[in-house]
KERO-808724 format. One record per residue (C-alpha): x, z, y; residue number from 1. Coordinates in Angstrom, 1 decimal. Layout:
N
[node [X Z Y] NUM]
...
***
This chain:
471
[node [0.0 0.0 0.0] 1]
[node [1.1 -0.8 3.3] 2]
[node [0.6 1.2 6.8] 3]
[node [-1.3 -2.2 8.6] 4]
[node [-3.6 -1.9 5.3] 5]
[node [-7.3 -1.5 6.3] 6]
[node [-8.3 1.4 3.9] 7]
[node [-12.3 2.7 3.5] 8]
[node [-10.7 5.7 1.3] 9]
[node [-7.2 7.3 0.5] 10]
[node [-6.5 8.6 -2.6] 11]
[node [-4.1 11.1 -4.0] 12]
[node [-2.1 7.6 -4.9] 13]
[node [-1.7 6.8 -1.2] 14]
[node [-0.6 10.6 -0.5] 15]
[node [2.0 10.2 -3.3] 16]
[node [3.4 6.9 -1.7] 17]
[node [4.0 8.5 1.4] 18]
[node [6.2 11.0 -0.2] 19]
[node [3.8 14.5 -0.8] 20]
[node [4.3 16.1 -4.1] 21]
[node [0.8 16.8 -6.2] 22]
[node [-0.4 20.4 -5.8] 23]
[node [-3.5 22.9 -4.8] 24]
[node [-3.0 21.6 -1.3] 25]
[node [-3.7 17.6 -2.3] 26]
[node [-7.9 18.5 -2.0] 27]
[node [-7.8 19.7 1.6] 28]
[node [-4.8 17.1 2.2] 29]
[node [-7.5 14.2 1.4] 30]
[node [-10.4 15.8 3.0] 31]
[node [-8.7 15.9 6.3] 32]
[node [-7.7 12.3 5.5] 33]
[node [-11.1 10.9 4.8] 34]
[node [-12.5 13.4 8.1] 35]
[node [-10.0 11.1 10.1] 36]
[node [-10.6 7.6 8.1] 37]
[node [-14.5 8.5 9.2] 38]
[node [-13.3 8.9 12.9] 39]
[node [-12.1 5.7 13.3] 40]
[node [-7.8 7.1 13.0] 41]
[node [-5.5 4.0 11.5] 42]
[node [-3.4 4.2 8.5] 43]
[node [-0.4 5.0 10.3] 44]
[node [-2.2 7.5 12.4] 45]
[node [-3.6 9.5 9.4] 46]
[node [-0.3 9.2 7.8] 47]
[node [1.5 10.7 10.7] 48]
[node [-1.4 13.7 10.9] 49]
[node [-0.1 14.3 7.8] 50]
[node [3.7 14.0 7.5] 51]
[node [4.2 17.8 8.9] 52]
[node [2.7 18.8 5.5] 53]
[node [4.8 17.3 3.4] 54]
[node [7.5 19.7 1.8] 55]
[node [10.8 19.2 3.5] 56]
[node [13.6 19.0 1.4] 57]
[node [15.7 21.8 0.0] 58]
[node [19.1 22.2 -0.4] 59]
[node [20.3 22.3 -3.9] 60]
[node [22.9 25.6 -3.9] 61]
[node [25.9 24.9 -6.2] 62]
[node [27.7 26.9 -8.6] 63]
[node [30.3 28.7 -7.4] 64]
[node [33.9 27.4 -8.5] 65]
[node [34.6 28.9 -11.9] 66]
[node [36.9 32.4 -11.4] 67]
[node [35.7 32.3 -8.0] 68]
[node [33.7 36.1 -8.6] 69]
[node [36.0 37.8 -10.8] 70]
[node [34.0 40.8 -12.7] 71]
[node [35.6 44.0 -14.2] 72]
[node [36.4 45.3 -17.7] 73]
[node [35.9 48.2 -19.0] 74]
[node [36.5 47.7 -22.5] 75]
[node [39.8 47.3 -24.6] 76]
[node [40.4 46.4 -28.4] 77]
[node [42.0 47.6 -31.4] 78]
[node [41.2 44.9 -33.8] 79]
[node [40.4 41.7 -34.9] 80]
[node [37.3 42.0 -34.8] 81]
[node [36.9 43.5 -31.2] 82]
[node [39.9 41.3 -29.7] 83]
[node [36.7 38.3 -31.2] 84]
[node [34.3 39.9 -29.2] 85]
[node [35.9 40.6 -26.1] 86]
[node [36.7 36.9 -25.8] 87]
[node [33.1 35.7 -26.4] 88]
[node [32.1 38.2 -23.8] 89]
[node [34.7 36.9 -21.7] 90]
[node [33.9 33.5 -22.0] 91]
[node [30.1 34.7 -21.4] 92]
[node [30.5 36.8 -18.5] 93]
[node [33.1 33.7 -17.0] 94]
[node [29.9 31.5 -17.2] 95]
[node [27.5 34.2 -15.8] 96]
[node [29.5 34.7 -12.8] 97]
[node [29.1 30.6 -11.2] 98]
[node [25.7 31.8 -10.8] 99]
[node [25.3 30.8 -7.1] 100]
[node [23.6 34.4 -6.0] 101]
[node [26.2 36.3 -7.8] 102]
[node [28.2 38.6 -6.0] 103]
[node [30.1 40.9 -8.6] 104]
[node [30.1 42.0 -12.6] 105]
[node [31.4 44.1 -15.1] 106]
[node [31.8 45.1 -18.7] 107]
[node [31.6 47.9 -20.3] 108]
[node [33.3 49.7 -23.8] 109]
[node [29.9 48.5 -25.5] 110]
[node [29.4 44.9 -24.4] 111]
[node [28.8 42.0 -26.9] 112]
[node [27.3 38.6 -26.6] 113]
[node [23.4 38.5 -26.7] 114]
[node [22.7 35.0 -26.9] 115]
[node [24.0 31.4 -26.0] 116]
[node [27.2 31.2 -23.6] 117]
[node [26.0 32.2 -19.7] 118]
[node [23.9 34.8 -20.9] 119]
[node [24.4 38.6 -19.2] 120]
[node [25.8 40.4 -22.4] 121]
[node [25.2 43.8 -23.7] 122]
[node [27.0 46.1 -21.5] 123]
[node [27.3 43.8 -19.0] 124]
[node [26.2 44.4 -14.8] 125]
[node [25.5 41.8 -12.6] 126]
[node [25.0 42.2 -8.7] 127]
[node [23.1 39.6 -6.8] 128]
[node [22.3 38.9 -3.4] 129]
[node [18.5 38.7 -2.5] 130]
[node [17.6 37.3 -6.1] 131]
[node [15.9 39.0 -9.2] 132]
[node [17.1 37.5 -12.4] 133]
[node [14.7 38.2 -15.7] 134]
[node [17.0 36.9 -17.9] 135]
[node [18.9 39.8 -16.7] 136]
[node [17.1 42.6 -17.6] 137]
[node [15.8 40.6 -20.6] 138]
[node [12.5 40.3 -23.0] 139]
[node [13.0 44.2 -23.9] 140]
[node [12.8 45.5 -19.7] 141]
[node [13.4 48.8 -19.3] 142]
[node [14.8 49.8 -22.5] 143]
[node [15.4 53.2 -22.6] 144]
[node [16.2 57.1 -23.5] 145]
[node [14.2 60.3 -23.6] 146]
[node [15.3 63.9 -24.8] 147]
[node [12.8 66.9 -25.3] 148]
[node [14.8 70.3 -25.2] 149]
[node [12.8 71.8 -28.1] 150]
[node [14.1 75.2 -28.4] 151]
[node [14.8 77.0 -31.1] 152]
[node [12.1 74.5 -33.8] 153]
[node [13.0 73.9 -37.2] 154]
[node [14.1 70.5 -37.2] 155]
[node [13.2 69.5 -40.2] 156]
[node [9.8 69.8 -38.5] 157]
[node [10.0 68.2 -35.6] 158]
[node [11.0 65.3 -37.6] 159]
[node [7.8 65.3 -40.2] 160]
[node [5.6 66.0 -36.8] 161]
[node [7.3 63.0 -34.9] 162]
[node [7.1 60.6 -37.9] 163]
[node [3.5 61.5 -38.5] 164]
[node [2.6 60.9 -34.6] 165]
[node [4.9 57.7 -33.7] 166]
[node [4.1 54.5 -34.5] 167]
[node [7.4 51.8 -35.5] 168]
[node [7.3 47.8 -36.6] 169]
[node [5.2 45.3 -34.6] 170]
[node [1.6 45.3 -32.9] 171]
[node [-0.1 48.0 -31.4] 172]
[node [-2.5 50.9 -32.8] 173]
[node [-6.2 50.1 -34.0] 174]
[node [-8.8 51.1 -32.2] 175]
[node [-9.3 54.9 -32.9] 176]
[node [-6.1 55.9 -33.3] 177]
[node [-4.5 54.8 -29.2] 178]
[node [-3.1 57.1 -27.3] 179]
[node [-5.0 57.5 -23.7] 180]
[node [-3.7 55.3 -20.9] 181]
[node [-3.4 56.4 -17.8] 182]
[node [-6.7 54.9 -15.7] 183]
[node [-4.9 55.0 -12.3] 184]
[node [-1.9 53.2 -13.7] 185]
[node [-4.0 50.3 -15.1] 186]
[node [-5.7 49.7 -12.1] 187]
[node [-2.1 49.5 -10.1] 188]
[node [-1.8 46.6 -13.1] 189]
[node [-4.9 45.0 -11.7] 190]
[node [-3.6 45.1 -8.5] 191]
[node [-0.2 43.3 -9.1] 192]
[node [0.0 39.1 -9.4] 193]
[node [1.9 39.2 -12.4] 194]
[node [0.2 42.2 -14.0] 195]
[node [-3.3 41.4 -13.7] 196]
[node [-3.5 39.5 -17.3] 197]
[node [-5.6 39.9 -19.7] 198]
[node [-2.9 40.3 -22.3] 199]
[node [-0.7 42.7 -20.7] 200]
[node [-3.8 45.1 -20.0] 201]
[node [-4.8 44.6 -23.8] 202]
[node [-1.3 45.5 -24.7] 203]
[node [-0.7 48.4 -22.4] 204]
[node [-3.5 50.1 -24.1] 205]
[node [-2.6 48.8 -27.7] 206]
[node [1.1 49.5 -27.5] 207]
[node [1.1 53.4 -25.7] 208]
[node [3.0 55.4 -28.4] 209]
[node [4.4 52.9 -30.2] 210]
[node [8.3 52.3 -30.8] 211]
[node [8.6 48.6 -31.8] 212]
[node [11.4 47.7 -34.3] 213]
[node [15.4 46.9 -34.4] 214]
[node [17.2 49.4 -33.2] 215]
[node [14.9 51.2 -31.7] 216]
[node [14.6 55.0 -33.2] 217]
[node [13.5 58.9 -32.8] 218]
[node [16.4 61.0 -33.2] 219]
[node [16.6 65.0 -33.9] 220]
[node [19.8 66.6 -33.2] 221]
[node [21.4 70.3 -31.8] 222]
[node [22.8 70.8 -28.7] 223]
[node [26.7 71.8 -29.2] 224]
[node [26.4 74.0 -25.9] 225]
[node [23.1 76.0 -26.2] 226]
[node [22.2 75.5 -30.2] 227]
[node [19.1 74.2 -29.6] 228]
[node [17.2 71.3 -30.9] 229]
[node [16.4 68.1 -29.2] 230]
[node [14.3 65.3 -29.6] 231]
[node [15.4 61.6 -28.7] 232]
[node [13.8 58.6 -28.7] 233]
[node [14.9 55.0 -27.5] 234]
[node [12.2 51.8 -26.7] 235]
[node [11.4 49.7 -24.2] 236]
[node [7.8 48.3 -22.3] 237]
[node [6.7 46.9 -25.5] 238]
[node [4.4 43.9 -25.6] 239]
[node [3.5 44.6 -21.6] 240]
[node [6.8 44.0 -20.5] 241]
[node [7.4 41.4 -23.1] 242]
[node [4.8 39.4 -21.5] 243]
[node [6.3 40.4 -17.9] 244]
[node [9.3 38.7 -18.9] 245]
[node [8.0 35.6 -19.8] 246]
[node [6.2 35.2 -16.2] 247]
[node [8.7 35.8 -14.8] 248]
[node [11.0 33.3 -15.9] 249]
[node [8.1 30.5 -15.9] 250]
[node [8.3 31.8 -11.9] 251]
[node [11.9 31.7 -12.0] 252]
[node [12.2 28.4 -13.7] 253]
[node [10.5 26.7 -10.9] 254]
[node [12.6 28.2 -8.3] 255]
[node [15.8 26.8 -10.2] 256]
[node [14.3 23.5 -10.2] 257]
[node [14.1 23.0 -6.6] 258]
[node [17.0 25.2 -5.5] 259]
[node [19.9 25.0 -8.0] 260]
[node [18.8 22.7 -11.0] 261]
[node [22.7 23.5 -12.5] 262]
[node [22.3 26.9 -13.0] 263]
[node [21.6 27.4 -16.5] 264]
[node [18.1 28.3 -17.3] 265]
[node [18.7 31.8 -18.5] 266]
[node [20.3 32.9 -14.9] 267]
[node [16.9 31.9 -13.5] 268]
[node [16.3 33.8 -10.3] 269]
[node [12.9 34.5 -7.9] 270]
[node [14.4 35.0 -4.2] 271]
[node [13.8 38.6 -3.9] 272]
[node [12.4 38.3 -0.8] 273]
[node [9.5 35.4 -1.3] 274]
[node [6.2 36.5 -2.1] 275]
[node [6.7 36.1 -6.1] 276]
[node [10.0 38.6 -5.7] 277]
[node [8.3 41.1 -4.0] 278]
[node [5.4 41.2 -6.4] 279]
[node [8.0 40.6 -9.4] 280]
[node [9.7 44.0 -8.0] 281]
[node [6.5 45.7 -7.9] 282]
[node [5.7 44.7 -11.2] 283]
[node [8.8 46.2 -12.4] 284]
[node [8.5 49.7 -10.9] 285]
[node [4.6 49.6 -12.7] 286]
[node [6.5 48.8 -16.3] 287]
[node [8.8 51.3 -15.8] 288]
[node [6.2 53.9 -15.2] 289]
[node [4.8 53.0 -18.4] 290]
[node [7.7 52.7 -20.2] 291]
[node [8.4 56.7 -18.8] 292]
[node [4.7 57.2 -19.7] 293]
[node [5.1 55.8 -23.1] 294]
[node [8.0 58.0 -24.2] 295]
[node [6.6 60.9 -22.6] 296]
[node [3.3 60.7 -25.0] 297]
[node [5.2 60.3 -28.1] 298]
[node [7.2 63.6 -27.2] 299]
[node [4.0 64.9 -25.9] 300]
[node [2.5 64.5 -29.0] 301]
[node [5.2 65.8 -31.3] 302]
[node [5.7 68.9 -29.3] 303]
[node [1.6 69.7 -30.1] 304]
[node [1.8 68.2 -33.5] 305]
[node [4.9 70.8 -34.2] 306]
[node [3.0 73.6 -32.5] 307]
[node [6.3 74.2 -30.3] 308]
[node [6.0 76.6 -27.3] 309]
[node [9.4 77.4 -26.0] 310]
[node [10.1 73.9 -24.5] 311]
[node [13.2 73.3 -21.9] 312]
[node [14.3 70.5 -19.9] 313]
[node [13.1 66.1 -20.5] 314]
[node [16.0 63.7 -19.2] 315]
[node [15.2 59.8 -18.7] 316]
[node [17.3 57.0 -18.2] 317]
[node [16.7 53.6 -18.9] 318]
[node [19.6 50.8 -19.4] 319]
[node [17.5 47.3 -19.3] 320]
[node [16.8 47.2 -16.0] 321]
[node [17.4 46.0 -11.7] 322]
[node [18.5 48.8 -9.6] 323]
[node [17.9 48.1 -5.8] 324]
[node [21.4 49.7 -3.8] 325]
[node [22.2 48.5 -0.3] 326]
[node [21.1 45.1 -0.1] 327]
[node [22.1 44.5 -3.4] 328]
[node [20.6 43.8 -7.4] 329]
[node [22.1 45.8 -9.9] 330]
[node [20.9 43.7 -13.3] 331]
[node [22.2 46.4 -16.0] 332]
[node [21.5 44.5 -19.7] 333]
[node [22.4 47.6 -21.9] 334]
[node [23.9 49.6 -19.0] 335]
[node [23.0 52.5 -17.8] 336]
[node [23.2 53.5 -13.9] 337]
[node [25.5 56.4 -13.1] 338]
[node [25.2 57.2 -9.6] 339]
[node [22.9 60.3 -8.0] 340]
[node [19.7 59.6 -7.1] 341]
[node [19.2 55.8 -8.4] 342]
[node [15.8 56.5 -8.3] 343]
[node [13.5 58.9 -7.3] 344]
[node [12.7 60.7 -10.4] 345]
[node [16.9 60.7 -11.4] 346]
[node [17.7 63.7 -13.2] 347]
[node [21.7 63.1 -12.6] 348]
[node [22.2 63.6 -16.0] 349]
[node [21.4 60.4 -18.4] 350]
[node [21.8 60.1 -22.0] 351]
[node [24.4 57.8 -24.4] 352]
[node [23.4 57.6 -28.0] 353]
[node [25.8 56.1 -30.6] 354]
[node [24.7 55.7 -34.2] 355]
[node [22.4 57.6 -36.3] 356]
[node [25.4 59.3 -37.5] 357]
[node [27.0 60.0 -34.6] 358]
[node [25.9 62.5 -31.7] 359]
[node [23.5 61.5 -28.5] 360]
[node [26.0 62.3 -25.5] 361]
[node [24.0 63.6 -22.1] 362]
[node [26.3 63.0 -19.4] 363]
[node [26.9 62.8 -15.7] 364]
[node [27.9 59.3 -14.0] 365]
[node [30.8 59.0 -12.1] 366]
[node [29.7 56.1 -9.8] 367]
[node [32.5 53.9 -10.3] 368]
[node [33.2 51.4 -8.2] 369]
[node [35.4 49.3 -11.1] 370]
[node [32.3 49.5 -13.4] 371]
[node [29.7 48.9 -10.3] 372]
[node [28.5 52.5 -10.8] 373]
[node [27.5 52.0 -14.4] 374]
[node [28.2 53.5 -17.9] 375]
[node [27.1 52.3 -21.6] 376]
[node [24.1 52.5 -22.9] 377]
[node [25.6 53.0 -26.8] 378]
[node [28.3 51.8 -29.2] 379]
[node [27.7 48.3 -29.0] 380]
[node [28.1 45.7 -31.7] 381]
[node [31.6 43.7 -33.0] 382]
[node [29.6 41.0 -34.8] 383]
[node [25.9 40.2 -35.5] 384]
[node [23.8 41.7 -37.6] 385]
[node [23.8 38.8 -40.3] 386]
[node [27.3 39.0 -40.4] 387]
[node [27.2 42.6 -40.8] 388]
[node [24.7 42.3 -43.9] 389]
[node [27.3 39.4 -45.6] 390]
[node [30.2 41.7 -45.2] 391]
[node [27.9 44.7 -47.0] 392]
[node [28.5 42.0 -50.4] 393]
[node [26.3 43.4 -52.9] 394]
[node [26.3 46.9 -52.4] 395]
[node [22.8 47.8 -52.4] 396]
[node [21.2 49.2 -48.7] 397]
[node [20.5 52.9 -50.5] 398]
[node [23.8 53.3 -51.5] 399]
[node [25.7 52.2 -48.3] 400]
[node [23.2 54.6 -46.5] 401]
[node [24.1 57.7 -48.5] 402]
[node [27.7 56.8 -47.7] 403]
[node [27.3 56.5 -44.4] 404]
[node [24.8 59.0 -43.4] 405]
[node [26.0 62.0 -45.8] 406]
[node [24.0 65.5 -45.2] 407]
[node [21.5 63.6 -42.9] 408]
[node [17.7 63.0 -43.0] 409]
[node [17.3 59.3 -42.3] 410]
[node [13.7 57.9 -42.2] 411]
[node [12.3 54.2 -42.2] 412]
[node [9.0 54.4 -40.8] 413]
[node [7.4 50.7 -41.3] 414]
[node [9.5 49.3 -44.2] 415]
[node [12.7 49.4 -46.7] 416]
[node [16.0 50.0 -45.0] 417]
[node [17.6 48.0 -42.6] 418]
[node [21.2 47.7 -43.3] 419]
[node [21.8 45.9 -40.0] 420]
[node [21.0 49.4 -38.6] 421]
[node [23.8 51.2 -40.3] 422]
[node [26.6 53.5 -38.1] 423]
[node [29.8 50.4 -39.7] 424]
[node [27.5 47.4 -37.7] 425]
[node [28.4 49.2 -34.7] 426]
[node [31.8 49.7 -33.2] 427]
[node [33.7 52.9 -33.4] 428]
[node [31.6 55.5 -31.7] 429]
[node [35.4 57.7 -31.2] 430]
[node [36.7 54.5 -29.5] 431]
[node [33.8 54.0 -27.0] 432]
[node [33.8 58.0 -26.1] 433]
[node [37.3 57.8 -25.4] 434]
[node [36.8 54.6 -23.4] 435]
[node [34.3 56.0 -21.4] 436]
[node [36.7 58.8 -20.5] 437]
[node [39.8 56.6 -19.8] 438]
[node [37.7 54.5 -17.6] 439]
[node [36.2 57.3 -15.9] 440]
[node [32.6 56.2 -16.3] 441]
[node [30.9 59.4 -17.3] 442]
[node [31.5 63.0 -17.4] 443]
[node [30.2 64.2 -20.9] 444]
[node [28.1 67.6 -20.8] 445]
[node [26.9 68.2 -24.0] 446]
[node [26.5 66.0 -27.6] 447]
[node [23.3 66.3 -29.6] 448]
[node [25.0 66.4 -32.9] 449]
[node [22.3 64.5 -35.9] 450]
[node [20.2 66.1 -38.2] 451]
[node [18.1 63.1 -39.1] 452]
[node [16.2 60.0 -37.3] 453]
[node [13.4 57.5 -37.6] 454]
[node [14.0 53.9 -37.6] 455]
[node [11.4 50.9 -38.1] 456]
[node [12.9 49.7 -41.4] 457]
[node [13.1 45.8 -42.1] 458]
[node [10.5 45.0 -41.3] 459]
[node [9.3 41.2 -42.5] 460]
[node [8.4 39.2 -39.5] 461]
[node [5.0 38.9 -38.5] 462]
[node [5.4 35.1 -39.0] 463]
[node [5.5 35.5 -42.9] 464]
[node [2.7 37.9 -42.9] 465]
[node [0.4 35.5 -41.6] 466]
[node [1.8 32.9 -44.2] 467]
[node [0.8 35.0 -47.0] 468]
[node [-1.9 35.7 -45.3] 469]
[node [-3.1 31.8 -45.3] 470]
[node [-2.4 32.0 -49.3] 471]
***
């Protein structure tokens, strides 16, 4: 079509050939279009009315150079296997860092790959500038750690109480047997862009008081300072923020397109300050609430279940999250912040567990400007989990459990052991404590030494259920 054209309509063909991009605005673009044809306005007249609301071209923001942001380590090696990992995390981190709104990173004693090269790594922190990143923080968002000081409980007992009130393996729990929601917190959910789906309010129902799977557990220990026992458990937002996390990089996705299509698609960002960011932050600060919620009912639960009365002190950290400091954000994937008063309800004491075999440290952060005021969030792995299960051979999963869980009570809540689970698929727990004191990125206060745990199990996925199912 030409401008000297004499036109009785436009169509969303003409608006295209003069360079708009399809879109909610193309119905009220044409009815002020056809208003003007009606008035007697010339092609090139309408088409001139209409060039201001065409979108003006953006910038595409390159990569920065590669070793351009350098990033810390915190982590050494002592063996083959760890001298392999620290090169693919390396080689990760390397291609995390040309991330255009990247402004610093770091490693710590834990970190391991967690997915194809450019993706954040376990234990690894990445600072941006006015950008949220979801494939930061992950699918598992706010992943996290609870204690209960419990007194002086049998703990044999807390354990059968917690096992009989938690819930492990996928899904949620039938109707009948949920645990309440708070009322308040799903309206804030209504109120939030990203929140108000149907799914996510079935879920955060559904999925209060449950654990999910992998490695996530409920622990029972003793303190080493005061002798009594604690309760830990370790999950994240569950299907909510599962679903979170998938919005949120559809949003991010978009933004990548038009801004900086050579970032990889993982390192997605929403500006943090465009009206998807600020809701995308809000939405955050509503997951972690329930996340915080969610632990506290299981504890909640097993404190009543146990009929305990002389209960002390609940510490809360999580370690998949964004941190807002300065004008920065913190992305911690498997990292856990270590500086006073990183959010309102801090404690200033935060938790490290280990391996089921190994003690829960509860420690104070030193702030660290080398490790961007982080510590670990746990051991960390040396090599996957199918690797981990080849190198077991064919010693059966009950044996290598008795071996390497001696004197402990060691539960699998939704199905038969999972080896991948075991204390020798993580990395030395001594070598990441002393790490974290070399590097100075914790003060350790006390150690909740084992007495036994609850684990998921391996659990089939939900995938061949549903096959069977169709048999």
């Amino acid at each position: 079509m030409t401008d000297d054209v004499t036109l009785t309509t436009i169509t969303g063909e003409d608006l295209i050939a003069w360079g708009h991009i399809p879109g909610a605005q193309f119905p009220a673009l044409l009815e002020r279009a056809a208003l003007k044809l009606a008035e007697g306005a010339s092609v090139q007249e309408i088409r001139a009315a209409l060039e201001v609301e065409k979108p003006q071209k953006v910038p595409k923001t390159p990569l920065h150079a590669a070793g351009a942001i350098p990033f810390h380590e915190n982590i050494r090696t002592a063996s083959p296997d760890e001298e392999d990992n620290i090169a693919k995390v390396r080689e990760t981190m390397t291609a995390v860092m040309r991330t255009p709104t990247v402004v610093s990173g770091a490693v710590m004693p834990d970190a391991c790959p967690a997915g194809p090269t450019g993706t954040i790594p376990v234990g690894g922190v990445v600072a941006t500038k006015n950008a949220i990143h979801p494939g930061m923080h992950s699918a598992d968002i706010c992943c996290s750690v609870m204690m209960t000081d419990l007194g002086d409980a049998d703990p044999k007992a807390v354990l059968d109480a917690a096992q009989a009130v938690t819930h492990f393996g996928p899904g949620g729990r039938r109707n009948g047997a949920r645990f309440t929601t708070s009322l308040k917190l799903l309206d804030a959910f209504r109120e939030n862009w990203f929140l108000n789906n149907p799914k996510i309010i079935r879920m955060a129902q559904e999925h209060m008081g449950t654990q999910g799977d992998g490695n996530h557990f409920l622990f029972v220990g003793r303190s080493r300072n005061s002798g009594r026992v604690a309760m830990v458990t370790h999950h994240g937002s569950r299907g909510p923020g599962a679903v979170l996390y998938k919005l949120g990089m559809d949003v991010a996705q978009k933004f990548r397109k038009r801004h900086s299509p050579q970032t990889l698609k993982q390192n997605a960002w929403i500006p943090a300050d465009s009206e998807e960011g600020i809701a995308y932050w809000e939405a955050l600060q509503l997951i972690r609430k329930w996340t915080k919620a969610n632990h506290n009912a299981i504890h909640q639960a097993t404190v009543e279940m146990a009929r305990l009365g002389d209960v002390g002190e609940r510490i809360w950290n999580e370690h998949n999250f964004v941190f807002k400091r300065g004008d920065l954000y913190f992305h911690g994937k498997g990292a856990t912040p270590a500086w006073d008063h990183y959010a309102a309800d801090a404690s200033g004491r935060t938790l490290i567990p280990l391996n089921m075999s190994e003690p829960v440290l509860v420690v104070r952060g030193t702030d660290a400007g080398h490790a961007l005021g982080f510590s670990p969030h746990g051991a960390g792995r040396n090599f996957s989990r199918s690797e981990h299960r080849r190198r077991m051979g064919d010693i059966p999963p009950e044996e290598q459990l008795k071996t390497e869980t001696k004197g402990l009570d060691v539960r699998f809540h939704a199905g038969g052991i999972d080896a991948s689970e075991l204390p020798s698929s993580y990395k030395s727990a001594a070598s990441v404590v002393q790490q974290i004191k070399d590097y100075g990125l914790a003060e350790i206060d006390d150690y909740i030494d084992p007495y036994g745990c609850v684990m998921a199990g391996d659990v089939p996925p939900f995938w061949l259920n549903r096959k069977k199912g169709r048999r």
